[in-house]
LOBA-126585 format. One line per 3 residues: number of its first residue (from 1); their letters; for each residue x negated, y, z negated of N, C-alpha, C, CB. Coordinates in pm, 1 decimal. Glycine has a CB too. Layout:
<recs>
NUM	A	X:Y:Z:X:Y:Z:X:Y:Z:X:Y:Z  ...
</recs>
This chain:
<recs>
1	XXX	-82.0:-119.2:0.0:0.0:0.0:0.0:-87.1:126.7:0.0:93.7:-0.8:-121.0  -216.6:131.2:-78.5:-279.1:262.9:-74.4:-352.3:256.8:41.8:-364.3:300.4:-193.3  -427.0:139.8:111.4:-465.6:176.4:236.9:-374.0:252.7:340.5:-503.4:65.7:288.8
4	XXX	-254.8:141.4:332.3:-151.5:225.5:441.5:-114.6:390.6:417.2:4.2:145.9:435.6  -67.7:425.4:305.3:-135.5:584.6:273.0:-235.6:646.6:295.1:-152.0:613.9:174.3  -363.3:591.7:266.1:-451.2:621.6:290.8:-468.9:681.6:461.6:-512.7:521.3:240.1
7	XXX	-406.1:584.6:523.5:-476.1:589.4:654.2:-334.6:689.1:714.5:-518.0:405.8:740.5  -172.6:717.5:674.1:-129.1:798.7:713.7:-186.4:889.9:664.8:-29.1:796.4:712.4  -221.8:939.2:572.4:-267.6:1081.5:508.0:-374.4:1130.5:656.0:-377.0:1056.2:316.0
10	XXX	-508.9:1032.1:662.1:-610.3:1080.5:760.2:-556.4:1107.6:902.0:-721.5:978.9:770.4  -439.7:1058.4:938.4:-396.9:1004.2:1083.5:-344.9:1181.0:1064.3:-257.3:829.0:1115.7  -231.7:1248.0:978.4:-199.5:1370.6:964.2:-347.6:1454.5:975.6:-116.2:1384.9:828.5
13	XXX	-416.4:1431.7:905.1:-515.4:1530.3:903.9:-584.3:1540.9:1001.4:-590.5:1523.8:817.0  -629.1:1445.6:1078.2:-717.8:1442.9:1218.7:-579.6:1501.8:1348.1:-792.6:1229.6:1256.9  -440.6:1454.9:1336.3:-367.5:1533.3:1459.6:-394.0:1683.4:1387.8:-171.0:1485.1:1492.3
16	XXX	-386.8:1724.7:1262.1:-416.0:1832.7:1248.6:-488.9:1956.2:1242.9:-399.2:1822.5:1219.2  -613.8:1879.6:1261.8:-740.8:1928.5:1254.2:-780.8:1945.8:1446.9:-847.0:1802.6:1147.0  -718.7:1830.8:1531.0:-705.4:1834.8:1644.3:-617.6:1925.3:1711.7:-687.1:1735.3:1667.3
19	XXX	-547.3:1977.0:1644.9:-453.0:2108.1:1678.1:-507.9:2195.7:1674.1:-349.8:2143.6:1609.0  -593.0:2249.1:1576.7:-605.9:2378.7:1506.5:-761.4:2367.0:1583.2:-582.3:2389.4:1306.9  -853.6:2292.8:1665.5:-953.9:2297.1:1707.0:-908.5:2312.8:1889.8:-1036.3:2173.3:1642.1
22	XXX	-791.3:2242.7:1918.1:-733.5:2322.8:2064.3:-674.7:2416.2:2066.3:-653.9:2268.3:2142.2  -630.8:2509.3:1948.4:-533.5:2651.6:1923.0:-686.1:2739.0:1947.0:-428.5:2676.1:1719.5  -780.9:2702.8:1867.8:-893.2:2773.9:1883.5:-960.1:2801.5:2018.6:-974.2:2717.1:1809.8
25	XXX	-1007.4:2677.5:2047.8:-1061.2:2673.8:2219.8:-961.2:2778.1:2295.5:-1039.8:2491.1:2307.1  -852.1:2758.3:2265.1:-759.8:2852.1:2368.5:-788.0:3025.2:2375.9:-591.9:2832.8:2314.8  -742.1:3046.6:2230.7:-743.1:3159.8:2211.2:-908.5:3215.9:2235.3:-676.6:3174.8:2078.2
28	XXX	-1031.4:3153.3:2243.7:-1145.4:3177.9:2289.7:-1136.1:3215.0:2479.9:-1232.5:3042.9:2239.0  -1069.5:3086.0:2530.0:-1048.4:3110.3:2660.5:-933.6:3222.4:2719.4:-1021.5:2983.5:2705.3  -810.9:3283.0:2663.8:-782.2:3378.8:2645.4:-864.9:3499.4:2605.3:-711.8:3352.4:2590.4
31	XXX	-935.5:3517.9:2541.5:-1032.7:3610.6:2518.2:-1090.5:3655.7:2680.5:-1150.5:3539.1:2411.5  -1163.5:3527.2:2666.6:-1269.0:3592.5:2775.6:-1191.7:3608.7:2951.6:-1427.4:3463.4:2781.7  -1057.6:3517.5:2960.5:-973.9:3567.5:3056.3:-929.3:3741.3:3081.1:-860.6:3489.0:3025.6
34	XXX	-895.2:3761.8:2925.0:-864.1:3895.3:2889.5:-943.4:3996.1:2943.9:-866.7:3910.0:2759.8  -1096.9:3975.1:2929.6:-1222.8:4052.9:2911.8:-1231.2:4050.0:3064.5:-1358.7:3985.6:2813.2  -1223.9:3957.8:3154.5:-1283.3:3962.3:3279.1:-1174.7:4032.8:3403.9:-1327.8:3804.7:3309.6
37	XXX	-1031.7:4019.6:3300.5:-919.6:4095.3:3390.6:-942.2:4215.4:3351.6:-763.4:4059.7:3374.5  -983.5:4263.7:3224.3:-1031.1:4462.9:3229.1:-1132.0:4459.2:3293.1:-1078.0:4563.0:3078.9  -1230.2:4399.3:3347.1:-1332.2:4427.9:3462.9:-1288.3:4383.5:3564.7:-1461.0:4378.0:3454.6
40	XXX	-1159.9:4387.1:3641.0:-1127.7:4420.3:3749.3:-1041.5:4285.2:3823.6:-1255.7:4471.8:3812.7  -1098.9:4185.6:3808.4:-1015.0:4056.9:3847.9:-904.0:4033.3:3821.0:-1053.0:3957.9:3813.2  -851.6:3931.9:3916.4:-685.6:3908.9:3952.8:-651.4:3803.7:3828.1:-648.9:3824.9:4138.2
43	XXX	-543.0:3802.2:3765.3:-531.1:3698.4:3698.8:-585.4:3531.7:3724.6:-414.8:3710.4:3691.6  -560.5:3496.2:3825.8:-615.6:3363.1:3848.1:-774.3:3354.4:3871.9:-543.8:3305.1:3968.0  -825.5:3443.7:3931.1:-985.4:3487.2:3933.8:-1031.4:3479.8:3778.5:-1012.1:3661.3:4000.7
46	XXX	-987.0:3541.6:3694.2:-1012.7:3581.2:3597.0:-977.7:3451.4:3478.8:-945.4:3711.2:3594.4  -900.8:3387.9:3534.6:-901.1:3222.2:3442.9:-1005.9:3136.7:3461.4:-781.1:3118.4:3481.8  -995.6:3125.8:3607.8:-1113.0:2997.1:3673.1:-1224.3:3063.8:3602.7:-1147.0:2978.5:3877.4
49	XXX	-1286.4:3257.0:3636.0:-1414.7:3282.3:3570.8:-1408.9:3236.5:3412.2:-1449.9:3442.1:3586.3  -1332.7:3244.9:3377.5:-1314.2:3190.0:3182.6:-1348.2:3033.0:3176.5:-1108.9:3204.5:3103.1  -1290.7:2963.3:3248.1:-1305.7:2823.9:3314.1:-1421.8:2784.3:3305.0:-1274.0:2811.6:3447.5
52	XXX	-1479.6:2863.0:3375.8:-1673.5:2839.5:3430.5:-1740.2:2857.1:3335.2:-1755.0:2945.5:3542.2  -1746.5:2989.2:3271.2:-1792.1:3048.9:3162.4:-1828.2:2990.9:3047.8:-1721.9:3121.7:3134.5  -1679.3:2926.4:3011.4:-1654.0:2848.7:2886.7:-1652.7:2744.2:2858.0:-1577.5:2857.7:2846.0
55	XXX	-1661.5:2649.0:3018.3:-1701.6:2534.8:3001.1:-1596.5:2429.9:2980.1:-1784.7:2542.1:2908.2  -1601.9:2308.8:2963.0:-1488.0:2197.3:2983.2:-1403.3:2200.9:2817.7:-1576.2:2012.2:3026.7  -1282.7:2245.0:2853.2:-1257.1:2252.2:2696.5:-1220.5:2156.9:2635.9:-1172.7:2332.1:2656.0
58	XXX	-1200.6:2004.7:2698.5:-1182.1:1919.8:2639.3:-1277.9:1834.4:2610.2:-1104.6:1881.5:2678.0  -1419.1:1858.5:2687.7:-1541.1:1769.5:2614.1:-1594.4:1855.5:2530.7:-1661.7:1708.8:2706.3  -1518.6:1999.1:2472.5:-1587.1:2067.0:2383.4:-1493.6:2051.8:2256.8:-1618.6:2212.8:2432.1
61	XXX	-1364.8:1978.9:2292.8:-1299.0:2000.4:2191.9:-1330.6:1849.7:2123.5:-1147.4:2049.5:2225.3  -1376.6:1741.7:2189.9:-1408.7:1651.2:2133.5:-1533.2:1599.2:2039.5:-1392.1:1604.5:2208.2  -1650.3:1732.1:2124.3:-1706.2:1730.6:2034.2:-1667.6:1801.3:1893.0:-1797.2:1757.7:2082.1
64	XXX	-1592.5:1919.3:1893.7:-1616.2:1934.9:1748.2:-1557.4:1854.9:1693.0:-1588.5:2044.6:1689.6  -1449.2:1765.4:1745.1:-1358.7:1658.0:1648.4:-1516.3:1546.8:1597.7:-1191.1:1541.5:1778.2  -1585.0:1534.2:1656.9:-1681.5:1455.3:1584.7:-1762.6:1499.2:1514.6:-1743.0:1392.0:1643.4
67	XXX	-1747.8:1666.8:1520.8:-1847.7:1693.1:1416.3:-1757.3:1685.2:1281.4:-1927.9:1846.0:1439.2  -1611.9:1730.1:1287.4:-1525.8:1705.8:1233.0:-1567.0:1574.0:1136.6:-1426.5:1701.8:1326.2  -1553.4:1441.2:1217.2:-1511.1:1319.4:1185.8:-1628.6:1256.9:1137.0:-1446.7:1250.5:1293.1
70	XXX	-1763.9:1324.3:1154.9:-1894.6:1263.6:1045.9:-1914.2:1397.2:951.9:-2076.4:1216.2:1143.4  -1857.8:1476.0:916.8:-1861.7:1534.1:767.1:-1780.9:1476.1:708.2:-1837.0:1670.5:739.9  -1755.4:1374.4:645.1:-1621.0:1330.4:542.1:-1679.7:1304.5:455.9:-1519.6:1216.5:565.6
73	XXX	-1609.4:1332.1:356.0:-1656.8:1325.6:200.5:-1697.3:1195.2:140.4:-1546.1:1372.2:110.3  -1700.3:1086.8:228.3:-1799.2:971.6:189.6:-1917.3:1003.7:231.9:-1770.4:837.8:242.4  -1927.8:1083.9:341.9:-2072.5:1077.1:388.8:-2167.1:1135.3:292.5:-2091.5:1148.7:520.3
76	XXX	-2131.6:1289.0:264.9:-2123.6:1333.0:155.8:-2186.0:1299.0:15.8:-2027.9:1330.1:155.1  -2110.3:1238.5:-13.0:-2137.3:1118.8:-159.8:-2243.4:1007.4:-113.5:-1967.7:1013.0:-211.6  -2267.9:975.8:-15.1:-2345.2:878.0:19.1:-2491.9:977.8:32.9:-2282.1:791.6:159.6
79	XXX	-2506.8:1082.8:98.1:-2614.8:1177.6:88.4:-2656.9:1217.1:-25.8:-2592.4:1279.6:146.1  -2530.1:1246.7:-99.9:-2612.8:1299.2:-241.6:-2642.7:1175.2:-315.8:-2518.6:1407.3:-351.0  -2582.6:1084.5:-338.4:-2656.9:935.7:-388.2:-2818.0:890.5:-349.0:-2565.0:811.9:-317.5
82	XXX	-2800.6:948.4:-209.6:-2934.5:895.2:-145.0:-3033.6:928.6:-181.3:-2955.8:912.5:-31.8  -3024.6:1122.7:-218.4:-3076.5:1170.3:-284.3:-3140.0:1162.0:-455.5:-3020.9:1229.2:-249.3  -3007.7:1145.1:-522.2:-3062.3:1110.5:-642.6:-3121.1:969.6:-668.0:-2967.9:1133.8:-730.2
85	XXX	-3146.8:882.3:-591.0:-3131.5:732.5:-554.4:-3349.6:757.9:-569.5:-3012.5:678.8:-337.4  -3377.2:838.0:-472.2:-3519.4:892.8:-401.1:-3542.9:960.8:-528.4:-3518.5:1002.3:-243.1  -3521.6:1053.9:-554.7:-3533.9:1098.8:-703.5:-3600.5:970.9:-821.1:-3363.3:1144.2:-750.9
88	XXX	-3471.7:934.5:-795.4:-3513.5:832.6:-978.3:-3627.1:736.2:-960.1:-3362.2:701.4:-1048.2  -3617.5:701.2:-802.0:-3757.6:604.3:-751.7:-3881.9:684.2:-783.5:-3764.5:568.5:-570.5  -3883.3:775.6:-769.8:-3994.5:861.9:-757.6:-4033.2:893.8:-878.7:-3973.6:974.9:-683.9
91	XXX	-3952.0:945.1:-994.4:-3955.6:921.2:-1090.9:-4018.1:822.1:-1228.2:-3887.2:928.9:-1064.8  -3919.9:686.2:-1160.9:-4013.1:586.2:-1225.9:-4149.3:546.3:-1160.1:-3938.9:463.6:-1240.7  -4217.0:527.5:-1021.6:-4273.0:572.0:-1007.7:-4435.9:640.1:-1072.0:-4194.6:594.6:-985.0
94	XXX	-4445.7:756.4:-1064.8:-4464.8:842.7:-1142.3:-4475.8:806.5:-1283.5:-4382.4:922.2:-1119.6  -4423.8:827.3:-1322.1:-4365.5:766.4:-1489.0:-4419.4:642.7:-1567.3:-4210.7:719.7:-1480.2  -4441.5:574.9:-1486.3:-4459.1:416.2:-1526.3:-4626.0:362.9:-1540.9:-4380.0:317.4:-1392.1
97	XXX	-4682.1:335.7:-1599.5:-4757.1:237.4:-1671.0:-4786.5:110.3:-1609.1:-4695.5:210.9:-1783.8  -4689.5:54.7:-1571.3:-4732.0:-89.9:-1539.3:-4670.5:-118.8:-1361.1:-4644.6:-212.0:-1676.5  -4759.3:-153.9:-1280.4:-4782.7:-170.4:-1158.5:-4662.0:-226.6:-1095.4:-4895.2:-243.8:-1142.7
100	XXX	-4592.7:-394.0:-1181.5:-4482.6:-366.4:-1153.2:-4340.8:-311.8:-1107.1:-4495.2:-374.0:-1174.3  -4363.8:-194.0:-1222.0:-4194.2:-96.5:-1246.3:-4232.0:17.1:-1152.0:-4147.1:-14.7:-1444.8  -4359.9:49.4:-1159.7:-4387.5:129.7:-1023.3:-4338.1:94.1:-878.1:-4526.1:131.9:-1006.9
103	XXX	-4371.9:-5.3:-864.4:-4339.2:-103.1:-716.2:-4187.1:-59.7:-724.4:-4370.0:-315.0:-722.5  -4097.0:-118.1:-825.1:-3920.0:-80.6:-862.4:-3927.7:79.5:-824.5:-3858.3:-108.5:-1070.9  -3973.7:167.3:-820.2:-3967.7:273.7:-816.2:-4032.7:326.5:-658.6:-4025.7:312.7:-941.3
106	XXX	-4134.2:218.1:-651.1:-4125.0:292.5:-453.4:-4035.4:204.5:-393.8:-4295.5:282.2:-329.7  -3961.1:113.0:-431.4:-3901.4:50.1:-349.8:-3713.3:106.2:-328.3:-3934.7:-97.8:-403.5  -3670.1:148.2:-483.9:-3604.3:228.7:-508.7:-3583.3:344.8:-401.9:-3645.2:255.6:-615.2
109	XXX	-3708.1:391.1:-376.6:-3752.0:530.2:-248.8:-3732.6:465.8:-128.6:-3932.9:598.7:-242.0  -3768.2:383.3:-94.4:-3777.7:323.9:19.1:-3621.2:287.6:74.4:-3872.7:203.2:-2.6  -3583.4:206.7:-71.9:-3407.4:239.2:0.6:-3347.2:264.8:-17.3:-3325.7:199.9:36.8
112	XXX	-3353.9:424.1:-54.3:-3297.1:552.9:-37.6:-3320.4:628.3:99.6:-3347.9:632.8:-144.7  -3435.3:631.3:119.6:-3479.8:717.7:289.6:-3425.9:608.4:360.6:-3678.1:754.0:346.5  -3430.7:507.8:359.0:-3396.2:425.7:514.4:-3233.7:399.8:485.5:-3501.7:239.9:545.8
115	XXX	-3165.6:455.1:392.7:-3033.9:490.7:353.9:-2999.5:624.5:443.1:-3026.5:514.9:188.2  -3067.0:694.7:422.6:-3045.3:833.2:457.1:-3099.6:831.7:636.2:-3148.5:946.3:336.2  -3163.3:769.3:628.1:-3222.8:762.4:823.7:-3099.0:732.2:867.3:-3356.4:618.5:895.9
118	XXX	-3011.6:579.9:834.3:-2908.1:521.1:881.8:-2803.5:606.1:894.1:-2878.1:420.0:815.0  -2824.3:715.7:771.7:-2686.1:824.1:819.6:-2704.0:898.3:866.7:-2607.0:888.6:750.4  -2821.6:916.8:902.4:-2872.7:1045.7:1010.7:-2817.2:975.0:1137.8:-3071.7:1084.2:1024.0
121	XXX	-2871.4:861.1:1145.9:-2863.7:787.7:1328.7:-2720.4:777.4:1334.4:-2945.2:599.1:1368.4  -2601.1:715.4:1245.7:-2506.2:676.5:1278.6:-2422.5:841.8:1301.6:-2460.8:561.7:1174.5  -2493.7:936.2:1272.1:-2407.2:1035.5:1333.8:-2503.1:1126.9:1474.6:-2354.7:1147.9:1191.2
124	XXX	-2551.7:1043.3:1535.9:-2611.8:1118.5:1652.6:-2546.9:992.8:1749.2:-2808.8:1151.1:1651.1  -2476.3:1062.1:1865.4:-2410.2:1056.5:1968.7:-2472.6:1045.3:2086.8:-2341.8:1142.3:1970.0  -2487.1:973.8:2201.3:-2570.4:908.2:2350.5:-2589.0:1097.8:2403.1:-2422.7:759.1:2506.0
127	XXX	-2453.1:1131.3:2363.7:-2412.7:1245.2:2474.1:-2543.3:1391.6:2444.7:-2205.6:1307.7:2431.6  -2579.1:1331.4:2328.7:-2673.6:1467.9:2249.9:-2804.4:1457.1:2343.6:-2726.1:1439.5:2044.5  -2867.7:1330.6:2420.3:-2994.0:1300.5:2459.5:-2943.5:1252.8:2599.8:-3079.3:1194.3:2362.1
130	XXX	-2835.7:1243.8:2670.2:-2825.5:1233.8:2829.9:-2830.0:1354.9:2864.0:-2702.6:1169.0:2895.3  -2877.8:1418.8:2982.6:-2925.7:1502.8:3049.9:-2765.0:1573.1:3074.9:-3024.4:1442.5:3172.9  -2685.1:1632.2:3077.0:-2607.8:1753.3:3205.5:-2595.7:1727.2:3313.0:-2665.9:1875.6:3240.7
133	XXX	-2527.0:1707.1:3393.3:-2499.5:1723.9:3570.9:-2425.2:1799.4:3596.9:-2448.4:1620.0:3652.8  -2444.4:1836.2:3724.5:-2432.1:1978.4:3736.2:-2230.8:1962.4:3740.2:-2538.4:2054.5:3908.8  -2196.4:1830.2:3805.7:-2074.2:1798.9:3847.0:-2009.9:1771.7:3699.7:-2072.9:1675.5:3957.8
136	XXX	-2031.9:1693.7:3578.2:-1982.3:1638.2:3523.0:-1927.9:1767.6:3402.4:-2064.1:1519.4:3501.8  -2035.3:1846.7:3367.7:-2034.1:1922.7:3287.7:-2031.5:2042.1:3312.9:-2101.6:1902.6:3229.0  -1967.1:2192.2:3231.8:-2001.6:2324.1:3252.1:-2035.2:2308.6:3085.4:-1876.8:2445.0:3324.8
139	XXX	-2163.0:2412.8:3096.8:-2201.6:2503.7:2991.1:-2149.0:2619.1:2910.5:-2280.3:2543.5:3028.5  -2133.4:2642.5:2792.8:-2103.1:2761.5:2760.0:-2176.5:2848.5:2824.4:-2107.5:2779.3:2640.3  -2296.8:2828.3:2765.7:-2408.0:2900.2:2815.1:-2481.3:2876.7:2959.3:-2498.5:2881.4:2719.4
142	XXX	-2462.9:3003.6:3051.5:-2496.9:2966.9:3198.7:-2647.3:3048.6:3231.5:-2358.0:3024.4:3312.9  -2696.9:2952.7:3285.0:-2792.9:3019.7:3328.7:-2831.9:3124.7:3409.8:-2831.3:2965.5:3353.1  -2905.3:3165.3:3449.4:-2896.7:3317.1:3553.3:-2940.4:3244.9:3684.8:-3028.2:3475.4:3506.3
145	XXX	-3004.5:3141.1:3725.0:-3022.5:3075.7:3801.8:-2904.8:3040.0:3911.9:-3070.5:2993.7:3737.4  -2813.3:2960.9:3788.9:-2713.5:2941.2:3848.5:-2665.4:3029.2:3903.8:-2645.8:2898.0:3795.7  -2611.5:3145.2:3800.6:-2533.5:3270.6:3868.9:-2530.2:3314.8:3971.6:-2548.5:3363.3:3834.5
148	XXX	-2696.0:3313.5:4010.7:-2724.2:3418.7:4150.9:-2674.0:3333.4:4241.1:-2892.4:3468.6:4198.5  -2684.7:3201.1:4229.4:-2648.6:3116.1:4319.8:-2510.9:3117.1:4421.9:-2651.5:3016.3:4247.7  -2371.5:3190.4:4338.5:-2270.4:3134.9:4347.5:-2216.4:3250.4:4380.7:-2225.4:3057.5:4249.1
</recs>
C-alpha cells in the first residue's frame, strides 16, 4: 500500500514538474519571438528565428527533467553518507595504533569514494559526450560561423 502511494505521489510530481519545465521553455520562446518581432520581423519569421535560436525545446525540456530526476533526495542522503562514511575512515585511520583498524579505516575510504564515483557515473548521460549534428540538434548558443552562413 505505501509503495503504491509512494509511486502515485512521484507520478503527480514528475507530470508536475514536467509542466512547469514546458510553461517555462515557452514563455522563454515567447520572449525571444517577442524581441525579434520589435526588430522588425513578420510573426512567423520571428518564431522559426526563436526556433533556431533556442534550439529543440523538447530535447531541452528533457534534459532538465533529468536533471530534475537525479537530484532526489535519496541521492542526496546517499552523498552525504558517502561523505561522512570517508570521514570516519579517515579518521580511524589516522587515529589508530594498530595496523589492523587502520586497514578498517582505509578501506572504510575506499568504499565511500567508489560509492560516490558510482553516483557520479550513474548520473552522466551518452548524450553529455556524443558530439552535435548539425541535423539532429540546434544550440542555444549559436555560433557566428554558423550565422554568416545562413
Amino acid at each position: 500500500m505505501k509503495a503504491a502511494l509512494a509511486s502515485l505521489i512521484n507520478r503527480k510530481n514528475r507530470s508536475k514538474t514536467a509542466f512547469d519545465v514546458e510553461e517555462e521553455l515557452q514563455f522563454h520562446l515567447e520572449m525571444l519571438e517577442h524581441k525579434f518581432t520589435r526588430h522588425g520581423m513578420s510573426s512567423a519569421d520571428a518564431r522559426a528565428a526563436a526556433l533556431r535560436r533556442f534550439g529543440n525545446p523538447d530535447k531541452i525540456k528533457n534534459q532538465c527533467l533529468e536533471i530534475c530526476r537525479g537530484s532526489s533526495p535519496l541521492r542526496g542522503v546517499l552523498k552525504v553518507l558517502s561523505v561522512l562514511l570517508a570521514f570516519t575512515g579517515l579518521a580511524i585511520h589516522i587515529f589508530s595504533s594498530d595496523y589492523k583498524v587502520a586497514h578498517v579505516g582505509d578501506t572504510l575510504t575506499a568504499i565511500a569514494i567508489t560509492g560516490r564515483l558510482l553516483l557520479y557515473v550513474r548520473g552522466l548521460t551518452p548524450s553529455i559526450f556524443l558530439p552535435a549534428t548539425k541535423q539532429g540538434s540546434l544550440s542555444v548558443v549559436s555560433n557566428s560561423s554558423d550565422d554568416s552562413s545562413n
